[in-house]
RODO-2510 file (C-alpha; in nm, 4 decimals, decimal comma):
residues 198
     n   res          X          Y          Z
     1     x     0,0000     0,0000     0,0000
     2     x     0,1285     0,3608    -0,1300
     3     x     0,0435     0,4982     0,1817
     4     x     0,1919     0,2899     0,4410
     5     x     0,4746     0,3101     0,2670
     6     x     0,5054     0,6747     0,2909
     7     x     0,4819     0,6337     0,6317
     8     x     0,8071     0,4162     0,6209
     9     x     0,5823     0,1119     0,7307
    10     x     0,4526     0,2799     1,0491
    11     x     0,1313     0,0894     1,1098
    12     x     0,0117     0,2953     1,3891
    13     x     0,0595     0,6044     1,2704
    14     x    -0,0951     0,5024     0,9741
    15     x    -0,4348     0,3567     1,1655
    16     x    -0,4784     0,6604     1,3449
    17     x    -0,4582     0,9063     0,9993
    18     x    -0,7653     0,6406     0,8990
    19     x    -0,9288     0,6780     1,1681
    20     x    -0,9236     1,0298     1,1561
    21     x    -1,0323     1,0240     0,8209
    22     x    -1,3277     0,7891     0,8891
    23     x    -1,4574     1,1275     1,1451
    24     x    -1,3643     1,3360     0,8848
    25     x    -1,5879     1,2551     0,6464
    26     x    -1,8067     1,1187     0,8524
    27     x    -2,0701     1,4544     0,8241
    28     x    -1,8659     1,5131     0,4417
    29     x    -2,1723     1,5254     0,2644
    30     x    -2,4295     1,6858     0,4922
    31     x    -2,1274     2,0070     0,5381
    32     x    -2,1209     2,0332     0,1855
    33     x    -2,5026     2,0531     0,1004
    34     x    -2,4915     2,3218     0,4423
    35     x    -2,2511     2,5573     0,2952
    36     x    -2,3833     2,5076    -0,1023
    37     x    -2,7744     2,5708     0,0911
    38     x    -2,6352     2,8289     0,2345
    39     x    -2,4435     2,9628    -0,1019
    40     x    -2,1355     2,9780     0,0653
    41     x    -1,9621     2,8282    -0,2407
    42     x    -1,5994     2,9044    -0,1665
    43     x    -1,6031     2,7406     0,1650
    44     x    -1,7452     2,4207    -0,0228
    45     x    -1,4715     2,4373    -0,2785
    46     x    -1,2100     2,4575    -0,0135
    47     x    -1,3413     2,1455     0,2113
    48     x    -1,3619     1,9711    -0,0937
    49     x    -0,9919     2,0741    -0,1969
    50     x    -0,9152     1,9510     0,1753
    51     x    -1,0728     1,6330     0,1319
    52     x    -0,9471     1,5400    -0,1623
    53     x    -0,6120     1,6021    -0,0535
    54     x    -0,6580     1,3930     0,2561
    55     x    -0,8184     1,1232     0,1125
    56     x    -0,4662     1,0934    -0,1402
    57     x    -0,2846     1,0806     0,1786
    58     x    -0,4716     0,8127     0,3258
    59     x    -0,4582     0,6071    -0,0314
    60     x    -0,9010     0,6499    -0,1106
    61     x    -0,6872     0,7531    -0,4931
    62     x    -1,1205     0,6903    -0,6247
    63     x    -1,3003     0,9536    -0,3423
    64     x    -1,0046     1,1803    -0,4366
    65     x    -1,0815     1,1800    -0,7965
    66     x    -1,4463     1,2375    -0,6982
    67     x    -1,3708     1,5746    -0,4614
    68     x    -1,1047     1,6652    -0,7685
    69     x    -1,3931     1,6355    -1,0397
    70     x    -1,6154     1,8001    -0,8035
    71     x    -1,4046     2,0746    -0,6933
    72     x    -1,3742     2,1815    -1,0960
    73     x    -1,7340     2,1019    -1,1467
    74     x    -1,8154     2,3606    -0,8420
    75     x    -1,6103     2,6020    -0,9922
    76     x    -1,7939     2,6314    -1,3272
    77     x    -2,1295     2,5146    -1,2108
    78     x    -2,3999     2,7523    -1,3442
    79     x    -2,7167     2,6057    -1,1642
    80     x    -2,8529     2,3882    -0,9019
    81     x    -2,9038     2,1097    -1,1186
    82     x    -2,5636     2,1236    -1,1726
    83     x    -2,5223     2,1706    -0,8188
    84     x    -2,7051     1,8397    -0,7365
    85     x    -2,4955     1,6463    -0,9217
    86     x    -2,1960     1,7227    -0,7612
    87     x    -2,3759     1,6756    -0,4965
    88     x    -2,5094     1,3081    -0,6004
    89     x    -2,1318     1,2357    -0,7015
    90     x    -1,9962     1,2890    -0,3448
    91     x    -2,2885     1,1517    -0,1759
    92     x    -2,2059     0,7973    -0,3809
    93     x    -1,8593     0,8226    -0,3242
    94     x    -1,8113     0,8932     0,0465
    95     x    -1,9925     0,5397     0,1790
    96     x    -1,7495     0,2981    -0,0526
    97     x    -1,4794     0,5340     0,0552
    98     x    -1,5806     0,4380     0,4435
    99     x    -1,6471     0,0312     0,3695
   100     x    -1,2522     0,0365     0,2121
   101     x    -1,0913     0,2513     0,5359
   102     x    -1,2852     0,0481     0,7616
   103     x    -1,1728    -0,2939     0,5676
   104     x    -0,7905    -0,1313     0,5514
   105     x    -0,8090    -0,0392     0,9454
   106     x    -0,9278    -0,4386     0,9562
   107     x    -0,6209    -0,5152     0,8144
   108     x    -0,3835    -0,2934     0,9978
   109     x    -0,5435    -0,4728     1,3164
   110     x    -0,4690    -0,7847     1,1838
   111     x    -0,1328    -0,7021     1,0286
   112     x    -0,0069    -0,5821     1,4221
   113     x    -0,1887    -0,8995     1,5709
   114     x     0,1250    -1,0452     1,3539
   115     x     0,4024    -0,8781     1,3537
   116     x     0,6165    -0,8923     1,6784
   117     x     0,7618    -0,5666     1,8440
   118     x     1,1292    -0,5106     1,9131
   119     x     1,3442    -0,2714     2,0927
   120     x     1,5616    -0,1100     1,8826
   121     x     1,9411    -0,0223     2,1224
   122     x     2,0413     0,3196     2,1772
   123     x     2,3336     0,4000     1,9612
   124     x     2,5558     0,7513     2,1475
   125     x     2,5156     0,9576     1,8854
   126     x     2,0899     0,8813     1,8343
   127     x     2,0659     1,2139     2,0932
   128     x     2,2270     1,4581     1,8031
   129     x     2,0595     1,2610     1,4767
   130     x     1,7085     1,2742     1,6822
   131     x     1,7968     1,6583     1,7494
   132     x     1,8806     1,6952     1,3474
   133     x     1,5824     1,4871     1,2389
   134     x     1,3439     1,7095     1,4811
   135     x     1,4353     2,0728     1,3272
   136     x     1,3956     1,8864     0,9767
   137     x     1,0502     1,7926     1,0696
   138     x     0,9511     2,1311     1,2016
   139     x     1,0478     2,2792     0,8886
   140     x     0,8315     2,0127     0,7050
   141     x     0,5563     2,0922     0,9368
   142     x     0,6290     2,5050     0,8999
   143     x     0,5515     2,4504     0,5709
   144     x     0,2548     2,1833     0,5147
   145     x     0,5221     1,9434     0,3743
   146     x     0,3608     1,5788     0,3747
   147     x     0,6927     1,4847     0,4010
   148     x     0,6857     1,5044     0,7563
   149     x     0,4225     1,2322     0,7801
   150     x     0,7326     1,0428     0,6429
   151     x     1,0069     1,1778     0,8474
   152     x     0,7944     1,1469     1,1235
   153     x     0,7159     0,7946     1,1026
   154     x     1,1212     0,6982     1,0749
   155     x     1,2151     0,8807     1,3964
   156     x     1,3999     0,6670     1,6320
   157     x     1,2102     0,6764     1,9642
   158     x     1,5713     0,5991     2,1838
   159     x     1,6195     0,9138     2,3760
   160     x     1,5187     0,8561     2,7331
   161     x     1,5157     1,2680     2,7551
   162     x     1,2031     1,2819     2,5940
   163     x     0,9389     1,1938     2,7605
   164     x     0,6357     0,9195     2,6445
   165     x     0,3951     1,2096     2,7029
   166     x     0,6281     1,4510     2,4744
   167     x     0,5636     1,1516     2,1822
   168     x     0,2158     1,1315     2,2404
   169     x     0,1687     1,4910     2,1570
   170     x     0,3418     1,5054     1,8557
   171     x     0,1904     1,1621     1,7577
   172     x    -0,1417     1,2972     1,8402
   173     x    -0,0765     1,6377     1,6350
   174     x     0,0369     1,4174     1,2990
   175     x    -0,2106     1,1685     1,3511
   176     x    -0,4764     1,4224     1,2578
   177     x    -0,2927     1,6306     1,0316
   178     x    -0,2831     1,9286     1,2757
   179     x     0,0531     2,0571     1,1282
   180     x     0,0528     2,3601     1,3384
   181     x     0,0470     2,2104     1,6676
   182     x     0,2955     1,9231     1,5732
   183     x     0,5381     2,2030     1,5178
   184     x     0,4750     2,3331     1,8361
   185     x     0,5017     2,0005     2,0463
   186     x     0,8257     1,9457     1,8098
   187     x     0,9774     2,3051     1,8761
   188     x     0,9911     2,1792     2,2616
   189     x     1,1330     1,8980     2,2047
   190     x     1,4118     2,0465     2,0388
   191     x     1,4087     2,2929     2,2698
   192     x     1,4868     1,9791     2,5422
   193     x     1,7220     1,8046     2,3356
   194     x     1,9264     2,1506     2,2594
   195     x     1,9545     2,2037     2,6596
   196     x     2,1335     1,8373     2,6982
   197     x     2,3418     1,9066     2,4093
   198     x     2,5436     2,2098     2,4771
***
């Protein structure tokens, strides 16, 4: 799977950006006929631009080309028949988008059920190439990269000056796509890391 490999094989990280998906469009299709009700058309062009970008991430590559030939069709739609189409489109889309997350979260489960864990052995210099790979993923995340879904899913987890609840954070930020606060649960961390270098 594209995806999970973007994530460098990170299985976990991976289930949670489906899950988060799965809420996400959860209520897809009732805030788009809202805002197009309500003739806010620009806001319904830009949550389907952000759906469609997400649902690339997460590997729904058919619900992505949906939003993508929506998003045009909204943008040179000229009445409300038109309108309900687009409408119609997304509407059909969204529920075989949600049976294939929920079968690929199956998976995942299963997948973790059989894989065994192991510990991976501090090397000395993991403190200075965790400190180097955290300012590269705060740049990623200053600037919307995707790449740090990547980066972030290869980080060695060896420093014991880091804390488990410092991870969380950051895993909870990335998990749903909240690129602004992953930089600033990252920016500490570097921050901590920095302190025990000097």
């Amino acid at each position: 799977d594209r995806a999970l490999e973007r994530l460098n094989g990170n299985r976990d990280l991976y289930a949670r950006i489906l899950q988060s998906f799965l809420t996400d469009i959860s209520d897809a299709s009732g805030q788009l006929r809202r805002l197009l009700d309500t003739q806010q058309v620009a806001q319904a062009g830009r949550l389907l631009h952000t759906l469609k970008g997400t649902s690339a991430t997460v590997g729904a590559a058919q619900l992505a080309a949906v939003l993508a030939s929506a998003e045009s069709a909204l943008n040179v739609a000229n009445g409300q028949l038109e309108i309900e189409q687009l409408l119609a489109d997304v509407e059909a889309a969204l529920p075989q988008a949600r049976g294939a997350i929920e079968e690929m979260l199956q998976h995942q489960v299963q997948a973790d059920e059989a894989v065994t864990s192991h510990v991976t052995l501090p090397h000395p210099d993991d403190k200075q190439h965790l400190f180097e790979s955290l300012q590269k993923l705060a740049f990623l995340l200053e600037s919307s990269n995707m790449d740090a879904l990547t980066l972030h899913a290869g980080l060695k987890r060896t420093s014991e000056d880091l804390s488990n609840e410092q991870w969380h954070q950051l895993d909870q930020a990335i998990a749903v796509l909240d690129f602004s606060q992953a930089q600033q649960h990252c920016r500490k961390m570097i921050t901590t890391l920095e302190a025990l270098l000097l």
